[in-house]
N, C-alpha and C positions, 0 to 999 in steps of 0.2 A: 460546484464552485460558487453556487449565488448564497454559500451560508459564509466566505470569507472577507475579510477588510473590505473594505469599497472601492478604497483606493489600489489595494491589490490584484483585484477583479479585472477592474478597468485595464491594468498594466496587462494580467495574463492576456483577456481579451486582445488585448494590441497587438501583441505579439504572435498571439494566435492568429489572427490574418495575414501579419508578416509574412509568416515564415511558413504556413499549410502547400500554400500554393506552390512555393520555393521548393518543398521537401515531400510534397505528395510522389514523386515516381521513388523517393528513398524509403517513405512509409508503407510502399502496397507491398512487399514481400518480407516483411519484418515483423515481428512479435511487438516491437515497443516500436512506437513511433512519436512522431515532433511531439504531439499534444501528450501524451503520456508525458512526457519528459518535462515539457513545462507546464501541467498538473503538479507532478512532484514536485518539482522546484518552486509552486508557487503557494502548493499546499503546507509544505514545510517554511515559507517564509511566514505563512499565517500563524501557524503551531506556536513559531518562537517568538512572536510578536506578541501573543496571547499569554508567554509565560516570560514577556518582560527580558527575553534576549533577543532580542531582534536580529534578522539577516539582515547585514546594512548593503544599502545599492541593490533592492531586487531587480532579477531578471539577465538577459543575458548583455554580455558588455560586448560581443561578436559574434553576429547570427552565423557566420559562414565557419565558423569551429562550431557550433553547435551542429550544425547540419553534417560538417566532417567526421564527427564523433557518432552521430547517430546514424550516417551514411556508410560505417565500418560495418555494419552485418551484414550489408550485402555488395561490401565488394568484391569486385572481378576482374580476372586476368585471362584476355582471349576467348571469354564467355564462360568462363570456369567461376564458381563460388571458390575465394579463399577462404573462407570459415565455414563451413559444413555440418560440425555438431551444436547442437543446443547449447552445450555448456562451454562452446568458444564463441557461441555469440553473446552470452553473457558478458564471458571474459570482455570480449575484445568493445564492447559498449562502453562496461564500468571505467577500460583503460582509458577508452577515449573522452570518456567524461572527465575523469581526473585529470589526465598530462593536457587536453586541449585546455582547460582552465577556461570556458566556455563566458560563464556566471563572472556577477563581478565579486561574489560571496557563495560559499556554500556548494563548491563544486563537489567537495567529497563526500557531506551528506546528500545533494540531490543522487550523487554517482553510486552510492549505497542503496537509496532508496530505490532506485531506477533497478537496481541488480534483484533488489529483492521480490518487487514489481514482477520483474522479469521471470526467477524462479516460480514467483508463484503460478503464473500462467501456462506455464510448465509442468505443471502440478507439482513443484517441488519446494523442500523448504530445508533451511540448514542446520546443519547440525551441531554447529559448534557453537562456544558461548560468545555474546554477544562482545567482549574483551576483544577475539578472535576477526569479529568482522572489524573493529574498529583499528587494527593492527596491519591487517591486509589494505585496506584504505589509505593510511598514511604510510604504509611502505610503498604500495604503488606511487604516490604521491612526492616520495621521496628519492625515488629509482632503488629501491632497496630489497625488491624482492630477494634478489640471490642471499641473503642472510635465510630464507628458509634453504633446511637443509637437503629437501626436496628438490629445490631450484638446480635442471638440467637445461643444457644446452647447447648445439653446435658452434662452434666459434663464428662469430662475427654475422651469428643469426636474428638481424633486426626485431623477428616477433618473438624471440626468445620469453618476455614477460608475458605475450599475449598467448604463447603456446601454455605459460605456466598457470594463467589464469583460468584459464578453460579444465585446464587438469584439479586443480584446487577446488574448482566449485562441483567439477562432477566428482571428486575424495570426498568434500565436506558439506553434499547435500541429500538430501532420501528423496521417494517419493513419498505422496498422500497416497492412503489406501483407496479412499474416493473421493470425487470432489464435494470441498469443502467450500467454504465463505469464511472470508473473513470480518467480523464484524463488531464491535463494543458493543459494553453493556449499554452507552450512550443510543449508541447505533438502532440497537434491537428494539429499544424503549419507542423511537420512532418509527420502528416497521411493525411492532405492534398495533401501537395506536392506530394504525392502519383500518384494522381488524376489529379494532373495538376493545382493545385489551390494552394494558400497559405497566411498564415495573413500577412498586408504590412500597414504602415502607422501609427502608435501606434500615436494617439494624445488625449490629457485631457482622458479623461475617454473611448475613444473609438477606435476602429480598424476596417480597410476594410477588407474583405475576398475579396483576387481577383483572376484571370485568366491572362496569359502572350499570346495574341494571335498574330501570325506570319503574320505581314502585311507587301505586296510588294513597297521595295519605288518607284518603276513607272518603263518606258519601260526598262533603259539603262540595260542590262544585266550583268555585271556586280556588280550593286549595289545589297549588301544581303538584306533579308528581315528581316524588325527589328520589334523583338515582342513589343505587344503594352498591356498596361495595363488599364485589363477593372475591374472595380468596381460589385462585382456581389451582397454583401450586405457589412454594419456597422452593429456591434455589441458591447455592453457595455465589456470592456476592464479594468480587476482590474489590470493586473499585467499577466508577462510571468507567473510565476510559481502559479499560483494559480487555482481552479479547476474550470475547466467551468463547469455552469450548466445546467442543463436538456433542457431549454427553448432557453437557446442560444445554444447547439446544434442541439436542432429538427430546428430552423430557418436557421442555417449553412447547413445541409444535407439538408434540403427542397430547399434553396435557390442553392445550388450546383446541385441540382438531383440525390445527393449520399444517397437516400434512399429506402428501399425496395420498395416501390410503383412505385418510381422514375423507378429504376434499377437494375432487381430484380438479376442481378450480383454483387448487393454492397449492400448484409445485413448487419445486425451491427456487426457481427463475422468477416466479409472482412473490412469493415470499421474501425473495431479499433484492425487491428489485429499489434501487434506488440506493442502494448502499453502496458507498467508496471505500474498494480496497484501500486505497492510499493510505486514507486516514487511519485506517485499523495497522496499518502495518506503520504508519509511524508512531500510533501509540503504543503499538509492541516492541518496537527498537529505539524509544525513548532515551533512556540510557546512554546508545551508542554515537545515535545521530546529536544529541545536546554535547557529548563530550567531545565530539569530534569540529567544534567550532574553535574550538582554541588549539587545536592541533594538526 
């Protein structure tokens, strides 16, 4: 969070003391909890500030629907869990993010974001086109689920939407085969560097991963030794901000010898540590979450 606005920082900061202590017994049995939630929301107010649409009024306009919303995955009736699967604690967050209208801007993309957060944790990720998640957002949003034709329910069944949500996400998500990270080419460039390596060269569709190695310019003592750049692979190159995938990572660590086999000091927990899902996944659902500000 210390690479965002300043003044954004300071706001998450505040709020984050607010509300930890308030929402700490709602966070210890829950996947997502308060700071996740105003992570997303505050990382997404930075995203659209930096591309000149701003979320106006960040933050939340009523801590106590925030904590209601995010207090749905584990509530209880006579010490029973009412949401029990994965994919209705999903549901029933997203719903409560959207209908509590928490934010005083941006409830449907943090509430998106927050969902997708959610899956991934889960190891899961969706399957439908990003049209689709933006569809299910503003229908929740608009009480209009029952327009899908899926949409079942007992008469005068209050969580009828939240039973429908949970069924939607576990239809329209997979799992990972294993775990993965999610991470930009922005991302990687900096957990390279790390190591000593980093992306250099961005041309048509492609990028060098390279090495800066320290070579002597000859006897005169005096002259310093100037690093010399060596090419250690090319890789298919979409775009800084978009998510590498599995195949050019394993080729990037293999070709690095930044992988467990390699060295077994650099597993993928060392290797991507310091990297934020959030950001990789807003710059993957780009698209959805900018269009869903005017709707």
């Amino acid at each position: 969070m210390e690479s965002i606005d300043r003044r954004l920082r300071d706001e998450y900061h505040r709020w984050r003391e607010l509300m930890l202590d308030t929402t700490a017994r709602l966070d210890s049995s829950s996947l997502v909890g308060t700071d996740d939630v105003l992570r997303a929301h505050f990382l997404l107010c930075d995203h659209f500030l930096r591309l000149d649409v701003p979320v106006f009024t960040p933050g939340p306009r009523d801590p106590h629907l925030l904590a209601s919303a995010i207090g749905r995955q584990s509530a209880e009736f006579g010490g029973v869990r009412k949401w029990t699967s994965d994919h209705d604690k999903v549901g029933t967050l997203f719903y409560g993010l959207v209908k509590n209208h928490p934010f005083h801007d941006g409830n449907k993309r943090t509430a998106l974001l927050v969902a997708l957060l959610h899956l991934r944790r889960l190891d899961l990720v969706p399957t439908v086109r990003h049209t689709e998640l933006e569809t299910l957002a503003i229908r929740t949003a608009s009480g209009l689920l029952r327009q899908y034709a899926q949409f079942k329910t007992k008469q005068a069944d209050p969580d009828s939407e939240v039973w429908f949500l949970g069924r939607w996400f576990h239809r329209n998500t997979r799992r990972l085969n294993k775990r993965q990270y999610l991470v930009t080419f922005r991302q990687l460039d900096g957990i390279l560097k790390r190591f000593g390596f980093e992306l250099a060269h961005p041309k048509s569709a492609y990028i060098d991963v390279v090495t800066r190695e320290h070579r002597n310019r000859g006897w005169i003592p005096w002259r310093r030794a100037e690093p010399a750049v060596r090419t250690v692979c090319q890789v298919a190159f979409p775009g800084w901000t978009k998510q590498v995938n599995k195949n050019t990572l394993a080729r990037i660590r293999k070709a690095t010898g930044l992988t467990d086999a390699d060295n077994r000091a650099v597993d993928a927990d060392v290797f991507f540590r310091g990297a934020e899902p959030l950001k990789a996944l807003i710059d993957e659902y780009e698209g959805p979450l900018k269009r869903l500000r005017n709707k």
